[in-house]
C-alpha positions as CSV (number, residue, x, y, z in Angstrom):
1,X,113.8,229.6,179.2
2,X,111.3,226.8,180.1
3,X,111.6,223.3,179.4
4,X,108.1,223.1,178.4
5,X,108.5,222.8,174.8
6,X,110.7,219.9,175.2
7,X,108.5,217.4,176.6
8,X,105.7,218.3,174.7
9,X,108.2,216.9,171.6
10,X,109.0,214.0,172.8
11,X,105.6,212.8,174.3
12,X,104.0,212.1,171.1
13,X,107.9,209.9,170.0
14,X,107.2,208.0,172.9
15,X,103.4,207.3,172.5
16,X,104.2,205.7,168.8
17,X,107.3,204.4,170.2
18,X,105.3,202.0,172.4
19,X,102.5,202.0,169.4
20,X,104.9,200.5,167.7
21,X,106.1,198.0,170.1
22,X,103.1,196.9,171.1
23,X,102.5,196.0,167.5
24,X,105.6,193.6,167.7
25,X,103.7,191.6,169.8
26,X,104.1,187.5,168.5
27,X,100.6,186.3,168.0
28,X,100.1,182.7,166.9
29,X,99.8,181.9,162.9
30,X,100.9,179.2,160.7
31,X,104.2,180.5,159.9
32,X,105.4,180.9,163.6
33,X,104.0,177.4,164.6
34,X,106.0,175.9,161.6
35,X,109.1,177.8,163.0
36,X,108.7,176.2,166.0
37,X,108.3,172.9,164.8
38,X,111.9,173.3,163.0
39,X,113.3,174.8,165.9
40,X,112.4,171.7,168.1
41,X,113.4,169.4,165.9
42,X,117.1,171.2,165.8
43,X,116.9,171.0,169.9
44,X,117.4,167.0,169.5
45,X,120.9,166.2,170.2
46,X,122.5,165.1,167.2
47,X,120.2,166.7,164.3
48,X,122.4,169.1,162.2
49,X,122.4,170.3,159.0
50,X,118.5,171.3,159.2
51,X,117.8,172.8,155.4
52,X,114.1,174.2,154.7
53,X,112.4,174.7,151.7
54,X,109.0,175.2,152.0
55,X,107.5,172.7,154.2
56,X,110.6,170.5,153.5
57,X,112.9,169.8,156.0
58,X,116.1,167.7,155.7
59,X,118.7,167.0,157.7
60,X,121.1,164.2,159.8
61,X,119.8,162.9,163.2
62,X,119.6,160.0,165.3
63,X,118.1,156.8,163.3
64,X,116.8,155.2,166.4
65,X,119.4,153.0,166.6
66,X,122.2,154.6,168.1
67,X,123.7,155.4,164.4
68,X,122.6,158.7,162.1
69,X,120.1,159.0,159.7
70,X,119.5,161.4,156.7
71,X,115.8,162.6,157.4
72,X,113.4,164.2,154.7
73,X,110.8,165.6,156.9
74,X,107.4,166.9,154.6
75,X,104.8,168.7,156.4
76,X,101.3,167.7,155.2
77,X,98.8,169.5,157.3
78,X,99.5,172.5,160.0
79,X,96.3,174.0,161.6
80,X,95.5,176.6,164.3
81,X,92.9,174.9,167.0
82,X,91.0,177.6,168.8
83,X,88.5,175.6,170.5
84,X,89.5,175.6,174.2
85,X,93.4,176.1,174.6
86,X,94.7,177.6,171.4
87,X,96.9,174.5,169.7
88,X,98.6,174.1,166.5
89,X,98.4,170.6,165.2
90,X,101.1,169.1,162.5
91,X,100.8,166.0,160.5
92,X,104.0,165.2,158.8
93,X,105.6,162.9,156.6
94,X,109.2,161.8,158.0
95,X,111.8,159.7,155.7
96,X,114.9,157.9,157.2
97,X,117.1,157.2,154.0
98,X,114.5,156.8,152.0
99,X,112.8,154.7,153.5
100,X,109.1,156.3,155.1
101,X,108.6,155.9,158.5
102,X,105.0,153.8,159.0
103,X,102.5,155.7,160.0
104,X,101.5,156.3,163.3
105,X,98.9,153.6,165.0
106,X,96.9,155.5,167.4
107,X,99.2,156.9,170.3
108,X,102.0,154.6,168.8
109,X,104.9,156.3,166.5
110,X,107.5,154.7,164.8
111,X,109.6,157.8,165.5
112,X,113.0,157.7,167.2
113,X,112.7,158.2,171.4
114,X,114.7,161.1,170.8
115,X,112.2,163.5,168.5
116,X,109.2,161.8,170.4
117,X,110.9,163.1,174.1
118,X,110.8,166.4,172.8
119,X,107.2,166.3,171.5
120,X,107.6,165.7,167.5
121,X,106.0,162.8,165.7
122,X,104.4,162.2,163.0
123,X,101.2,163.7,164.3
124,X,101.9,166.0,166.8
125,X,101.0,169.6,168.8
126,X,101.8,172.0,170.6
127,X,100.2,174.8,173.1
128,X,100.2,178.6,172.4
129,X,101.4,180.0,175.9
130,X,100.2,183.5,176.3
131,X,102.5,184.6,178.3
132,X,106.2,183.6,176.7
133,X,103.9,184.1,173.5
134,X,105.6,181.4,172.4
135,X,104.5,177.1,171.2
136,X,105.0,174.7,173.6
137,X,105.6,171.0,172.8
138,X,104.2,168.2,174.4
């Protein structure tokens, strides 16, 4: 008996196998960089309660003022930059109970220090990195 046959099986099971994982790979779109967004929003300390629906975010964070906010957070424009670095730009919309933020004056944001630490504001970006395949904020 000759273990031949065997291998012969299982090489074309491992060629799609990697086939298929190497179509897994994360490349950078609209939906992922939105994700992102959402998910660094939910890394500030004291934002909980993050619902989504569509590009409609709400949820309690800090006000700015050492006291909690209900935010309404509406993104307005998300596009992929591919000239240069790849980055993914977001313009947004951000409510504090009620009440709309003003918008931004050049480099200035009314935001709250802690969203604007961890790179969101009103108009905001972030890097594709090619190797974590993941955004980066800055």
């Amino acid at each position: 008996m000759t273990s031949q046959p065997f291998p012969r099986l299982l090489a074309p099971a491992l060629v799609m196998t990697a086939a298929g994982l190497t179509g897994c790979a994360v490349e950078p779109n609209d939906t992922n960089l939105k994700d992102s967004f959402v998910a660094q929003i939910e890394s500030v300390g004291g934002v909980s309660g993050m619902t989504r629906n569509g590009d409609t975010l709400t949820f309690s964070g800090p006000d700015g003022q050492g006291d909690t906010a209900q935010w309404q957070v509406q993104l307005d424009v998300v596009e992929l930059v591919t000239e240069g670095e790849l980055r993914g730009n977001i313009r947004s919309v951000w409510v504090r109970d009620g009440t709309p933020l003003e918008a931004p004056v050049g480099s200035m944001s009314f935001m709250p220090v802690p969203f604007l630490e961890t790179g969101i504001a009103q108009d905001c970006y972030a890097i594709w990195d090619e190797d974590t395949r993941t955004w980066g904020w800055t």
